[in-house]
C-alpha positions in Angstrom: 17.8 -5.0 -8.1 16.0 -2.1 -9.1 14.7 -1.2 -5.8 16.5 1.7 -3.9 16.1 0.3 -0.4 17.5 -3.3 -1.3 20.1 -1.4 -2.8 20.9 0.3 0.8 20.4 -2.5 2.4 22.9 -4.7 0.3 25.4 -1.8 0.5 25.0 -1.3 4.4 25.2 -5.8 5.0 28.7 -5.8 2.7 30.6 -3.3 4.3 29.6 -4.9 7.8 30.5 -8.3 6.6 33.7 -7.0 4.6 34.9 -5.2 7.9 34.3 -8.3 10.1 36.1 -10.3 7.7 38.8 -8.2 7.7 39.1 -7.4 11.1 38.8 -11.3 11.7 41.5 -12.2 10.1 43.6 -9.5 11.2 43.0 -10.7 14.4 43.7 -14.6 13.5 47.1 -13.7 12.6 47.7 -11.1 15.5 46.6 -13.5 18.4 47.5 -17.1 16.6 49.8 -19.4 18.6 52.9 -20.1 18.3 54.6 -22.0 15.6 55.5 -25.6 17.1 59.0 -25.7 15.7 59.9 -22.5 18.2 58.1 -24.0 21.4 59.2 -27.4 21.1 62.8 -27.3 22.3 61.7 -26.2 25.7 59.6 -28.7 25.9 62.1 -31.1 24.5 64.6 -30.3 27.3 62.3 -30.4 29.9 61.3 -34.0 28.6 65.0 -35.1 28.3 65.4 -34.2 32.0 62.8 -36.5 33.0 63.8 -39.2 30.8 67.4 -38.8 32.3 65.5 -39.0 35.9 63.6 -42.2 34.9 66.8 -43.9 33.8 68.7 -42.8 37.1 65.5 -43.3 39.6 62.9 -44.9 38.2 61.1 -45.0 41.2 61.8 -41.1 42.1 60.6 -40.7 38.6 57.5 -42.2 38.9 57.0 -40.4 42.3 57.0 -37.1 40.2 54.2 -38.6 37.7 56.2 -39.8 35.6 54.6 -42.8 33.2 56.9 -45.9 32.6 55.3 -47.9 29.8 55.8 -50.8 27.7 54.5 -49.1 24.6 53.5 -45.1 23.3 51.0 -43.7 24.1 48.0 -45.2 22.0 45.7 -42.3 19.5 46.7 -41.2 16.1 50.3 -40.3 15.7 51.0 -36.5 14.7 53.9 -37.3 12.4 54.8 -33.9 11.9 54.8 -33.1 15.8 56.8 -36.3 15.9 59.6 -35.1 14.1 59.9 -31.9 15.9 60.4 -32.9 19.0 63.2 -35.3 17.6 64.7 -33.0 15.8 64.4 -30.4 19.4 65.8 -33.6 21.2 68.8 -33.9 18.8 69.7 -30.3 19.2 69.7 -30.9 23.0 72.1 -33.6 23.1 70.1 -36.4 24.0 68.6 -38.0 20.3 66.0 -40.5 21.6 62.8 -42.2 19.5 60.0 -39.8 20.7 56.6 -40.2 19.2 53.8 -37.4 19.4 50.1 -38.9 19.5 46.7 -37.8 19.6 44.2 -39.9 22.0 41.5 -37.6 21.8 40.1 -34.1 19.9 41.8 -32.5 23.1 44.9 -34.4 24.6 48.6 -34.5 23.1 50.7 -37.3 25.0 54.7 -37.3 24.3 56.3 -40.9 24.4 60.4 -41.1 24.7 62.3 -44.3 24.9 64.1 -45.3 27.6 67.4 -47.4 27.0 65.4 -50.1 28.0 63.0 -50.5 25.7 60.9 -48.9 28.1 58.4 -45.7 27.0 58.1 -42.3 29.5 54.7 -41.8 28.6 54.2 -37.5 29.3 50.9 -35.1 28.6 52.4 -32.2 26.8 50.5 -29.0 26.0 48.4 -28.4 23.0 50.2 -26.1 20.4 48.3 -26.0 17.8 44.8 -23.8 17.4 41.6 -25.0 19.9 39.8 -28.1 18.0 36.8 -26.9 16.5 38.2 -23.5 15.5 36.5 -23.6 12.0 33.5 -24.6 13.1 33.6 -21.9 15.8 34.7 -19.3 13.1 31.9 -20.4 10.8 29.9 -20.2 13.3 30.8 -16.4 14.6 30.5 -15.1 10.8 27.1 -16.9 10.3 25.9 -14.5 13.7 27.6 -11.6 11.9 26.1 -12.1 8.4 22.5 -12.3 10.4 22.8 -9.6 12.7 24.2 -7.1 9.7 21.0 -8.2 7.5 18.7 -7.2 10.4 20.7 -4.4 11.2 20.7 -3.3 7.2 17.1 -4.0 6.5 16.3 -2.0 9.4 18.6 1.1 9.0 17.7 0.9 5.0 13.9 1.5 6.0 14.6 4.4 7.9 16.3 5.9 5.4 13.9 4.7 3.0 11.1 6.3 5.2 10.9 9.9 3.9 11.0 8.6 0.5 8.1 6.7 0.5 6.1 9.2 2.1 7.3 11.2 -1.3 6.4 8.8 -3.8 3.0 8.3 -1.9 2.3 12.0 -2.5 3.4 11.8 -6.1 1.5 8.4 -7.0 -1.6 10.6 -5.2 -1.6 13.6 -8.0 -4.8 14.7 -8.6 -6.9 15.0 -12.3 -5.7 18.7 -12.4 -1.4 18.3 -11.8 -1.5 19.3 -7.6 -0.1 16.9 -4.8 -1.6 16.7 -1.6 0.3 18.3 1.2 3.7 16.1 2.1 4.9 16.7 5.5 8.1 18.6 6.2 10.0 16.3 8.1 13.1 13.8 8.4 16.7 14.8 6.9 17.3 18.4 5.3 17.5 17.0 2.1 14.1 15.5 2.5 12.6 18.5 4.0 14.0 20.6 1.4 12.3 18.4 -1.5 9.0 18.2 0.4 9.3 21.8 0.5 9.8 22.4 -3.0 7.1 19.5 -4.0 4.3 21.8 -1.6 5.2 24.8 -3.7 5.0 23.3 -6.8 1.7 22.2 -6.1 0.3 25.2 -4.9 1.4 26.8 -8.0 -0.2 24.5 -9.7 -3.2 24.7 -8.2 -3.4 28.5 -8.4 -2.0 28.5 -12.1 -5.1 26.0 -12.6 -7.9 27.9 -11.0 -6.4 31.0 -12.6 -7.3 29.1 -15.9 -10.8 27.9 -15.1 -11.8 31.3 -13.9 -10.3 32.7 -17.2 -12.1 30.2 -19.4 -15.2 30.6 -17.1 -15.0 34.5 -17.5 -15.1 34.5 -20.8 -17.7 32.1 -21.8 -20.0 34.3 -19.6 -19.3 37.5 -20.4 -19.4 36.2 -24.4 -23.4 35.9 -23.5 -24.4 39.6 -23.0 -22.9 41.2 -26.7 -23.8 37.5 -28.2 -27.7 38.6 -27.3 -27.2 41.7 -28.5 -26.2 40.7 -31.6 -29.2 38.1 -31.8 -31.8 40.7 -31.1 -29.8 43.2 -34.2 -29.7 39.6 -36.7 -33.5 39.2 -36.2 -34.0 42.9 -37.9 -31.7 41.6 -41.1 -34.0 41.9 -43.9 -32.6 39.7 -46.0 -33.6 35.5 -45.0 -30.6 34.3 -45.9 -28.4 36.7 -44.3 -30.3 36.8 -40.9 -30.1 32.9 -40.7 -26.1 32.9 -41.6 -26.2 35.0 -38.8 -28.2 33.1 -36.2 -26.2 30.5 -37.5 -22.4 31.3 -36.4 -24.2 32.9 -33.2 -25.4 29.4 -32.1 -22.3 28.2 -33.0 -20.2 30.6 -30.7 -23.0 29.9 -28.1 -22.4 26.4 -28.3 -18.1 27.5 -28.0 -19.4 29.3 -24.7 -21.6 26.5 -22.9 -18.3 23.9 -24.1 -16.1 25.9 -22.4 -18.4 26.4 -19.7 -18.6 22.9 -19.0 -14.9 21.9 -19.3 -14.3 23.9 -16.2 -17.2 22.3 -14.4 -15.9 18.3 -15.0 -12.5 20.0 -14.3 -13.5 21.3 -10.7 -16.3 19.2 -10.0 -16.2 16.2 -7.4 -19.2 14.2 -7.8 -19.9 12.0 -5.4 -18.9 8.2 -6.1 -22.0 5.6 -6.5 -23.2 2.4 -7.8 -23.7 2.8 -11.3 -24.9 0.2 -14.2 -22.9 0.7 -17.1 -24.8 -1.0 -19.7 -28.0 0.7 -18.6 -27.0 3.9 -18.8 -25.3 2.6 -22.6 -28.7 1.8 -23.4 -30.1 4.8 -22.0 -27.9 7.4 -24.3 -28.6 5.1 -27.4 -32.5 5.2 -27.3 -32.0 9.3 -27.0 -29.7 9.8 -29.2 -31.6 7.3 -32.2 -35.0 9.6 -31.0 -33.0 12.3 -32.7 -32.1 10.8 -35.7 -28.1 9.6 -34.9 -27.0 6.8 -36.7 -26.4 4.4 -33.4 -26.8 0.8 -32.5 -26.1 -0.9 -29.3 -24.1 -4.4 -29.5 -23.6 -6.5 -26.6 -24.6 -4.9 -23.4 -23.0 -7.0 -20.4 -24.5 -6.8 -17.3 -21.4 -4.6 -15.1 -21.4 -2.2 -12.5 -18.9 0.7 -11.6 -18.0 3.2 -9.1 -18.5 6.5 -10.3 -20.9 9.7 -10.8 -24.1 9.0 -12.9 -24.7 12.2 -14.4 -20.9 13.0 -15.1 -20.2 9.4 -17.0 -23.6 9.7 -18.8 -22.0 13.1 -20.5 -19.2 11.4 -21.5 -20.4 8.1 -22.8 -22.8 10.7 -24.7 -20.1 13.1 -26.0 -18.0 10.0 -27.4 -21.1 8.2 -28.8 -22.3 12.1 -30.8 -19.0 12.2 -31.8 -18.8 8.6 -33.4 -22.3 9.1 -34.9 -21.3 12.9 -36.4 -17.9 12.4 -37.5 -18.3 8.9 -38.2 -21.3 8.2 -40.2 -22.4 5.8 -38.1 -21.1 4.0 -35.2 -22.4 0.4 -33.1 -21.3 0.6 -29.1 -20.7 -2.4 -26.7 -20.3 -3.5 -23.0 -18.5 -6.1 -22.4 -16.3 -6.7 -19.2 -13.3 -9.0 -18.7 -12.1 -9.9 -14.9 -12.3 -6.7 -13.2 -12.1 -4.2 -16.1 -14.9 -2.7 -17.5 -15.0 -2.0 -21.5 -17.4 0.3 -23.4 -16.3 -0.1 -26.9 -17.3 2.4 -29.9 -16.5 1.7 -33.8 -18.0 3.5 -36.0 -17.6 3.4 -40.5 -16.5 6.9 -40.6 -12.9 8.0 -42.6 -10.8 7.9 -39.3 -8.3 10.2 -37.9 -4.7 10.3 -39.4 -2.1 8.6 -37.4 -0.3 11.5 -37.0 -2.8 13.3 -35.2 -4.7 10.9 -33.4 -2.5 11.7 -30.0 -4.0 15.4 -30.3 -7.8 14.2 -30.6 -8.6 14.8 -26.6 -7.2 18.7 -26.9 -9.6 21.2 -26.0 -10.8 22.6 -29.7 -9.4 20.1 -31.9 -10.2 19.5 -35.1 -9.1 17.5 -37.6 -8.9 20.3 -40.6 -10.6 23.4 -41.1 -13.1 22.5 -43.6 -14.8 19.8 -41.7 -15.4 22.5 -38.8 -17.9 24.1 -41.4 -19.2 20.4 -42.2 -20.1 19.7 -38.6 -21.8 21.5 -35.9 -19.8 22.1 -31.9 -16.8 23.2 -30.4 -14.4 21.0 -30.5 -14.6 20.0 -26.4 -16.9 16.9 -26.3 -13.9 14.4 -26.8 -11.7 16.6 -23.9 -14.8 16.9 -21.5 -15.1 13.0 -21.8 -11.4 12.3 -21.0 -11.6 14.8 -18.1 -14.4 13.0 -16.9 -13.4 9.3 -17.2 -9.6 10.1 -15.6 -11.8 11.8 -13.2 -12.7 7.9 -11.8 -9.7 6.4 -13.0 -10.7 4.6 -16.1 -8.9 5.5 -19.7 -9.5 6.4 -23.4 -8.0 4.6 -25.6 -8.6 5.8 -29.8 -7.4 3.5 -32.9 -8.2 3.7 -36.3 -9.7 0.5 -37.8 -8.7 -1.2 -40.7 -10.0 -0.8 -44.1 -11.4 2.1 -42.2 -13.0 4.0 -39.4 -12.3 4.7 -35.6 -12.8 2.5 -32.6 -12.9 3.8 -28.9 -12.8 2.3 -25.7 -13.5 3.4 -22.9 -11.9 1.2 -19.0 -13.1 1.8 -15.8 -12.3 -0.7 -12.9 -15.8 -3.2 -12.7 -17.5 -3.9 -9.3 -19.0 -7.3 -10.9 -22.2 -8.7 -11.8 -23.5 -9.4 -8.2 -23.6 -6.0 -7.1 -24.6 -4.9 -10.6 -27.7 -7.7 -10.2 -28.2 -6.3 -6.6 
């Protein structure tokens, strides 16, 4: 029972039922009867007077309601009963055959014998505990155990209340770290959490923004002494020099726009539409082989998500220019299964060691130094695609393939093929 309510609840319907118990058989012994062996002597005296008065006036006797009978009283005899009252008549001085029976659930009849042969057939009162009694007991704890689960499931979900409304917030975090506002209410300790949570995320959120502008900042002000330094490279006399220059300064231009465009997928909210995943596969394929990328498309399945055109076209295109660059040459697929969504990648390049493949969507990764000399951009593509894609709540997932080279695939939640054919 991993569940924090049940818990409460259980906890809250055991103590209830533990204290009726307890408090029911407290009260069983407290307000019990008396024990027929220290009631039954009166009774037994009173009895012996009447037998006396039967076998002195019978008729007087039977004026009082008295019973002369040729046999006991018929019903099971209570043997035990029986031999009280014997025993009670003994002590009085007047040992007689007495028999106690039973007629009914709710009757107790006394027989004595007369010297006679005769029986005095009395009604004597019922000592033990009211017929039924179980049942009735049974019966009261069964309303108990009822009520107290009510009662428990109803006072756990109050105090389960506040809590929920926190673990909505949290399951609600948005793609850069900050809750949406939880309300201040319920117990102090609740309060006090939904307090802290609101401050956390508004530092967050300014801690973020902080960072955007700073990356932002940067990548713009880079432009003006990068221009500069264009226009002083094109005066380089010397070919080769002048075009190592132009070189890294199309490189560090290219660091710019990256970083650029980070912060735009990280603060941008593109509207959510209709969008056909395999066409816009198919799309990014036929540019991409127009410039001279290694890329075939495999199966394109006919699927349809919800999410922003132009924002999942950059980051189907990112992966797909990274696959072809990095990878020699790489075949992508759309295939989906129930309501998932696949776009697969493999490509035949040499892979990413296991060690690092966990730090592949870092802004600026690369895998060693020498290969960022090999291969043109910033290191962002795989990090603005990841951005992007958590952005509408689909995944990357990265594996290296066996004898060798890298698959990706990319999830997103699939509206089906009869919208996608509508």
């Amino acid at each position: 029972m991993k569940s924090l309510g049940a818990r409460l609840a259980l906890l809250l319907l055991t103590a209830i039922v533990l204290v009726v118990i307890t408090s029911s058989f407290v009260a069983s012994l407290v307000m019990r009867g008396p024990k027929p062996e220290s009631t039954m002597e009166p009774m037994a005296r009173q009895l012996s007077i009447l037998a006396k008065l039967a076998e002195a006036d019978r008729a007087a006797a039977i004026s009082a309601g008295v019973v002369i009978a040729a046999v006991p009283a018929g019903g099971h005899s209570d043997e035990p009963l029986s031999g009280f009252l014997m025993e009670s008549l003994l002590r009085t001085g007047d040992p007689r055959p007495a028999i106690v029976s039973r007629p009914s659930s709710r009757a107790t009849i006394a027989s004595l014998r007369l010297p006679d042969g005769n029986w005095m057939v009395m009604p004597i009162p019922e000592l033990g505990p009211p017929p039924g009694g179980w049942k009735n007991l049974a019966g009261w704890l069964g309303l108990i155990i009822t009520g107290s689960v009510l009662i428990s499931i109803f006072a756990a979900s109050k105090i389960m209340k506040p809590l929920r409304l926190l673990e909505r917030a949290s399951a609600e975090i948005g793609p850069d770290g900050t809750l949406p506002h939880v309300p201040e209410t319920g117990p102090g300790e609740i309060r006090v959490t939904a307090r802290a949570l609101n401050e956390l995320s508004a530092r967050v959120k300014a801690a973020t923004e902080s960072r955007m502008r700073l990356v932002a900042a940067a990548g713009h002000d880079l432009r003006t002494p990068m221009t500069r330094m264009r226009l002083r490279a094109e005066f380089i006399k010397d070919d080769e020099d002048r075009q190592k220059w132009l070189a890294d300064l199309e490189e560090l231009d290219t660091i710019a726009d990256s970083a650029i465009g980070l912060v735009r997928e990280e603060i941008s909210r593109d509207s959510l539409q209709c969008v056909r995943l395999d066409t816009i596969v198919a799309n990014i394929v036929t540019e991409l082989t127009s410039m001279g990328m290694a890329i075939k498309a495999g199966e394109l399945q006919t699927v349809t998500i919800c999410a922003g055109r132009l924002a999942i076209t950059r980051a189907l295109r990112n992966l797909l220019i990274n696959a072809a660059t990095h990878g020699e040459s790489a075949i992508v697929a759309v295939t989906h299964t129930g309501d998932k969504a696949m776009v697969t990648i493999v490509d035949t390049g040499p892979g990413i060691p296991e060690g690092r493949l966990s730090q592949v969507f870092e802004p600026f990764f690369r895998i060693d130094i020498a290969r960022q000399r090999s291969f043109p951009g910033a290191g962002l593509g795989m990090a603005i695609a990841k951005e992007i894609v958590s952005r509408f709540e689909g995944e990357i997932t990265v594996r290296n393939r066996q004898p060798r080279g890298l698959e990706q695939v990319v999830t997103f939640n699939s509206r089906g093929d009869k919208l996608a054919a509508g």
